[in-house]
C-alpha positions in Angstrom: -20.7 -27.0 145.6 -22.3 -28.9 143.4 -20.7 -30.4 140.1 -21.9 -29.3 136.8 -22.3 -33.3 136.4 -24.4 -34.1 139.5 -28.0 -32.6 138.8 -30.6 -34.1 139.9 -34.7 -32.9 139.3 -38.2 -33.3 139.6 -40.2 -32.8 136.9 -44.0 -32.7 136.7 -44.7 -35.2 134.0 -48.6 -34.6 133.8 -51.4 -34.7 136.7 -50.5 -36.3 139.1 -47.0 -37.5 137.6 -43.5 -36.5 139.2 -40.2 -37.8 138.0 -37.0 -37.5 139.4 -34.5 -36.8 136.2 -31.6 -35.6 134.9 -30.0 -33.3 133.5 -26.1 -31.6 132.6 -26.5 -27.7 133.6 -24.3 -25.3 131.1 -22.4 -22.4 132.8 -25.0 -19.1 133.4 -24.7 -17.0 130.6 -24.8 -13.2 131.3 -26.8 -11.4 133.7 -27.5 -15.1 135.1 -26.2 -16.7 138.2 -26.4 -20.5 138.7 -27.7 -21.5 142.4 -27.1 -24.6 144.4 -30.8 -25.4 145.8 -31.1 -26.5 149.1 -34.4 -26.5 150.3 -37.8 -26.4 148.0 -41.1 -25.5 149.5 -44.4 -27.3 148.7 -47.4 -24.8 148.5 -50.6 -24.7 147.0 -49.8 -23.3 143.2 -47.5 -26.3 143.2 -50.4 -28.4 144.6 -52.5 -26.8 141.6 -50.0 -28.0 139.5 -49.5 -31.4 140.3 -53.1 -32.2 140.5 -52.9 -30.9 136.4 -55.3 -27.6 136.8 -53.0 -25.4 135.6 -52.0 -27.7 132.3 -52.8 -24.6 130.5 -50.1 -22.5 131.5 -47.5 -25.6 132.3 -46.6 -27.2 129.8 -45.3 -31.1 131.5 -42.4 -31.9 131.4 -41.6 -29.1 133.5 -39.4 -28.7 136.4 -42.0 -27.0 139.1 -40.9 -25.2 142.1 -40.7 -21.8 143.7 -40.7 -21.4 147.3 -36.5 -21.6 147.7 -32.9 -20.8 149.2 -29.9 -21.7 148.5 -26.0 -20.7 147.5 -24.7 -19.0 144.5 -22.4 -21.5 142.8 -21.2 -19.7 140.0 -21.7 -16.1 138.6 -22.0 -15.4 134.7 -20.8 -12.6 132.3 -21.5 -8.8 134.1 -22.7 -10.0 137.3 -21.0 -7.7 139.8 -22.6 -7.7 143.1 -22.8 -11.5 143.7 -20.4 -14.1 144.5 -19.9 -18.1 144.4 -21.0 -18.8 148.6 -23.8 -16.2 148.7 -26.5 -17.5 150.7 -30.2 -16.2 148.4 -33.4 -17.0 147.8 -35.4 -16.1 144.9 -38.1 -13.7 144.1 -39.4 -15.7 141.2 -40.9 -12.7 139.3 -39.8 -11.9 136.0 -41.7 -9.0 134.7 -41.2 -7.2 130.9 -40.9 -3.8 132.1 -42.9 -2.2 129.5 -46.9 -2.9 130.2 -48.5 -0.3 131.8 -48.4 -2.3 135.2 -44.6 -1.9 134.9 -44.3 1.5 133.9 -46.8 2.4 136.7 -44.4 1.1 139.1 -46.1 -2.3 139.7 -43.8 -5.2 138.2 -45.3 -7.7 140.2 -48.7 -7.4 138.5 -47.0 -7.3 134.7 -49.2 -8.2 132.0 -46.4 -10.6 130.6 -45.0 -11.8 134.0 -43.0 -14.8 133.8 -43.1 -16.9 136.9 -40.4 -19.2 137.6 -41.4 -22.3 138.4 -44.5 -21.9 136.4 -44.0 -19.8 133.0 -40.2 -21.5 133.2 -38.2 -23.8 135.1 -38.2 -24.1 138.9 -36.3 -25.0 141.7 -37.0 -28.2 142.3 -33.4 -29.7 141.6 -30.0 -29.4 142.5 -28.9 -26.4 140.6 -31.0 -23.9 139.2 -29.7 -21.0 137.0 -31.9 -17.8 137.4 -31.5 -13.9 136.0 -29.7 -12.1 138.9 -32.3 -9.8 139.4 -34.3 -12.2 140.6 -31.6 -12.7 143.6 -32.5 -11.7 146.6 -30.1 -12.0 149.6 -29.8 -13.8 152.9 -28.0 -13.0 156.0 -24.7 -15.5 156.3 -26.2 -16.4 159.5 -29.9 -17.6 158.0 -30.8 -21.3 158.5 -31.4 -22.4 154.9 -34.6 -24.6 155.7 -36.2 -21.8 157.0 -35.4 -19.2 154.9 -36.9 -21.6 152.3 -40.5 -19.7 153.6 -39.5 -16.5 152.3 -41.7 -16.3 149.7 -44.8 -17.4 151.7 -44.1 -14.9 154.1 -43.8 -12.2 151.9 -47.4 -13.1 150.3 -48.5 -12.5 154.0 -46.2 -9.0 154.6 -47.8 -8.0 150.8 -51.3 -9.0 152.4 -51.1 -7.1 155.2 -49.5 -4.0 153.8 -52.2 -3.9 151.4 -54.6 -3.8 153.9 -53.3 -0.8 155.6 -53.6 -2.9 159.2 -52.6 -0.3 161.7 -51.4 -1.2 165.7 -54.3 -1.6 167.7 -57.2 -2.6 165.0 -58.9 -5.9 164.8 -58.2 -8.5 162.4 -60.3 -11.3 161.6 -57.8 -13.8 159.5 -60.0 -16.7 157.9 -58.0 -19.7 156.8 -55.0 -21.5 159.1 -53.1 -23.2 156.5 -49.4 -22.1 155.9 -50.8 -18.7 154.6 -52.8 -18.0 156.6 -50.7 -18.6 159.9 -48.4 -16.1 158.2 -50.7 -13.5 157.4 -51.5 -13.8 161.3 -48.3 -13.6 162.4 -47.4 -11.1 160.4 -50.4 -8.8 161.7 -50.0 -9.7 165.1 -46.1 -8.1 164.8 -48.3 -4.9 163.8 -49.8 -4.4 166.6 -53.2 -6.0 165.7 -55.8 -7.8 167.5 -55.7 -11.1 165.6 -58.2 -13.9 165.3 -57.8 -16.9 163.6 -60.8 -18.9 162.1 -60.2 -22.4 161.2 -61.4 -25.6 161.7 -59.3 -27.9 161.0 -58.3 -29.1 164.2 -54.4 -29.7 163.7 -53.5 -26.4 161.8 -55.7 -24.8 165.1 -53.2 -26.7 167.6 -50.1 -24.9 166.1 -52.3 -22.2 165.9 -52.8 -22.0 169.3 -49.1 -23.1 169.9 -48.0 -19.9 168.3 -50.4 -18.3 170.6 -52.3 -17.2 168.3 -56.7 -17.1 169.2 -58.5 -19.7 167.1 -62.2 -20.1 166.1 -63.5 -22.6 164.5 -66.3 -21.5 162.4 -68.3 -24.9 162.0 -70.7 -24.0 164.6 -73.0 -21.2 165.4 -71.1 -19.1 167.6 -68.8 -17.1 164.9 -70.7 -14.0 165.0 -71.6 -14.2 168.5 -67.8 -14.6 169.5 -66.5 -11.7 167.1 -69.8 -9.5 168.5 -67.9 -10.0 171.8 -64.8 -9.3 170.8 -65.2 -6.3 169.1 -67.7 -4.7 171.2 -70.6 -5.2 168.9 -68.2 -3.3 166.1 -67.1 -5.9 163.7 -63.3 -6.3 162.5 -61.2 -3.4 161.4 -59.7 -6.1 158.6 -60.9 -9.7 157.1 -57.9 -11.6 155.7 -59.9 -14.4 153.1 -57.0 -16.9 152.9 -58.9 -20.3 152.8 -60.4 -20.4 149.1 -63.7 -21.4 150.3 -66.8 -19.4 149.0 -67.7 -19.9 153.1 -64.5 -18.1 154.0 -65.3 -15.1 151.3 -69.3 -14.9 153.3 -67.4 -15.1 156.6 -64.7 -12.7 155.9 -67.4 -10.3 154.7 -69.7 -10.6 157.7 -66.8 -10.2 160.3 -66.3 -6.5 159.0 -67.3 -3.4 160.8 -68.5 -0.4 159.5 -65.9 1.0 156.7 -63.9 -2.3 157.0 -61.0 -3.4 155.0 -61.3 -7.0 153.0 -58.2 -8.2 151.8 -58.5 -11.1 149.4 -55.6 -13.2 149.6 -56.0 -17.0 148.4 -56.6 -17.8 144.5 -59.7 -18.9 144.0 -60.8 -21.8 141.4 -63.5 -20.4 140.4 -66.0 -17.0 140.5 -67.3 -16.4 144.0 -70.3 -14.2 145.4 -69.7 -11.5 147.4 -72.5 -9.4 149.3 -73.0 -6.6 147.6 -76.2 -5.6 150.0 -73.5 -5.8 152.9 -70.6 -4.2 151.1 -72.8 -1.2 150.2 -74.3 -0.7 153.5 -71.3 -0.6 155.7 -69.1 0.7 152.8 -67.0 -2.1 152.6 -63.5 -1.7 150.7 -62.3 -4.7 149.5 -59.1 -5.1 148.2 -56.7 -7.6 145.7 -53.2 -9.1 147.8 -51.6 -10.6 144.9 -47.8 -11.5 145.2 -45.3 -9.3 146.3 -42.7 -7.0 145.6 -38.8 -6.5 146.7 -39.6 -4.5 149.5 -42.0 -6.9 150.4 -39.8 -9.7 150.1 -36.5 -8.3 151.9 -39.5 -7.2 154.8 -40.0 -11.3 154.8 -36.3 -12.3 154.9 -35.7 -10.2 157.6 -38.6 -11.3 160.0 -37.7 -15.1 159.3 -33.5 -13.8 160.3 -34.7 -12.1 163.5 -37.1 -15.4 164.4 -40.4 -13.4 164.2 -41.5 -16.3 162.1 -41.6 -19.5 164.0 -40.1 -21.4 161.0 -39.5 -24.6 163.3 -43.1 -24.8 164.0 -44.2 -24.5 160.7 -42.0 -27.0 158.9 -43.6 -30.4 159.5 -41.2 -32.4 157.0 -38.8 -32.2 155.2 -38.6 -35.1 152.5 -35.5 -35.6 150.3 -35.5 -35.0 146.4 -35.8 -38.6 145.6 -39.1 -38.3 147.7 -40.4 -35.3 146.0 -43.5 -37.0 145.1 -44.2 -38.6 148.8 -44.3 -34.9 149.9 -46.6 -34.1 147.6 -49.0 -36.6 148.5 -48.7 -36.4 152.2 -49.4 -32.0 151.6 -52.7 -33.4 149.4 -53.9 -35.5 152.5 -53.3 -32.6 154.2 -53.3 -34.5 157.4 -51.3 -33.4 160.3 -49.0 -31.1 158.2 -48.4 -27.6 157.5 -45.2 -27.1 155.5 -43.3 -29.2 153.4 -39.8 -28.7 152.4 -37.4 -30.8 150.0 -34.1 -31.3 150.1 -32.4 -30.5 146.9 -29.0 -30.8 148.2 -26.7 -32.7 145.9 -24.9 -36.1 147.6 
């Protein structure tokens, strides 16, 4: 395990910046648990980050990171149910439990949330010491690399159970990218009819090696292809995943009658929606924003039983020392899907 002496970190040191420090972790004090990292996922928040859009809310030098697994190394004051060797990741949602999002039963959407790896320090080093409540557990069996997408993939189980996808419905899922290939997966192993719009063509290839069906939506033919598909009907359920006011039109479009939007990917900025089209087919469109526990112990067990083709997905994995290669090749966004770091100690 590693030594209290042997940490090692990456810390966002302002747009565009990453340096690898150090730093002498102190024993977890109660309710915490200190965590061996092993793998780090790259994702798009992190991208935000790095590229300095979110300087308002991280506050450099920070130690980003939340997409993790790992083992517990050591256990602080009053934690009973975990032990040093526990295989985890992290649900990286710290919530006040008093707003009225709390109290109505929906922590993930606290008015003082604290994200970790945003709000406070992330996973991006060696050892990271978290509350325990934020631990969620891992079969002794799990690959650690992969269960590193546990967090992505509960974004896409929270997606689709917001929806209210059913077996047998249509689902139109705009946007390949890590995400998105998740969201697709995941509604597939409902029972769904799943299309996949995207036009970048590598993210379409492991599309279509999943064997997933892929559109790409540069030309003319997306509403003749989903006319066809649905029998004239339209899609049951839109996924928006890409970001792209396009996407937002598309995903709109795609719906039938009484159709389900779920809006999935953070936008930069304000978008337009039709309102003409949402009133006349009486559209629902809804918000899939995080996750919660059931959500996320849903996506740890579809990664355990291999209904999430982890192997595909991971393109690299870079070690912590490279932390800011992996960044960059991510931003070129070239041939890859997901990136993982190594935050194993030596």
């Amino acid at each position: 395990m590693t030594g209290l002496a042997n940490h090692r970190c990456v810390v966002y040191a302002g747009a565009r910046r990453l340096t690898l420090g150090t730093a002498e972790p102190t024993p977890p004090p109660a309710g915490h648990v200190r965590v061996d990292v092993a793998y780090t996922g790259i994702c798009g928040t992190d991208l935000r980050i790095f590229h300095g859009d979110m300087d308002g809310r991280v506050d450099p030098p920070r130690v980003i990171g939340h997409e993790m697994s790992g083992r517990i190394a050591q256990v602080g004051p009053d934690v009973r149910e975990w032990w040093p060797g526990d295989q985890v990741t992290i649900m990286p949602l710290i919530r006040c439990g008093g707003c009225p999002a709390c109290r109505a039963g929906h922590p993930h959407l606290c008015h003082r949330l604290i994200f970790l790896g945003i709000d406070a320090p992330g996973s991006l080093q060696n050892s990271w010491t978290v509350p325990a409540s934020a631990l969620v557990r891992l079969p002794l069996e799990a690959r650690l690399d992969h269960a590193a997408l546990a967090e992505p993939t509960a974004v896409a189980v929270h997606a689709v159970r917001r929806a209210g996808l059913r077996p047998g419905e249509k689902a139109i899922v705009v946007g390949g990218g890590p995400t998105g290939l998740l969201v697709a997966i995941v509604a597939r192993r409902t029972g769904a009819d799943v299309l996949l719009v995207e036009a970048d063509p590598h993210r379409t290839s492991v599309a279509e090696e999943l064997g997933l069906r892929t559109l790409d939506p540069s030309g003319d033919r997306l509403a003749l292809v989903v006319g066809e598909w649905t029998a004239g009907a339209g899609a049951a359920v839109a996924f928006e995943v890409s970001g792209l006011a396009a996407g937002v039109a598309t995903a709109v479009d795609a719906l039938a009658v009484r159709g389900r939007m779920a809006q999935v990917a953070v936008h930069p900025a304000p978008r337009e929606i039709s309102l003409p089209r949402l009133l006349s087919r009486e559209l629902t469109l809804v918000g899939a924003c995080l996750y919660d526990r059931a959500d996320f112990e849903t996506a740890v067990g579809l990664i355990a039983d291999g209904d999430v083709p982890a192997r595909t997905l991971i393109s690299r994995i870079e070690p912590l020392e490279r932390a800011a290669q992996a960044f960059d090749a991510l931003d070129a966004g070239m041939g890859v899907m997901k990136v993982l770091v190594d935050c194993r100690a030596d």
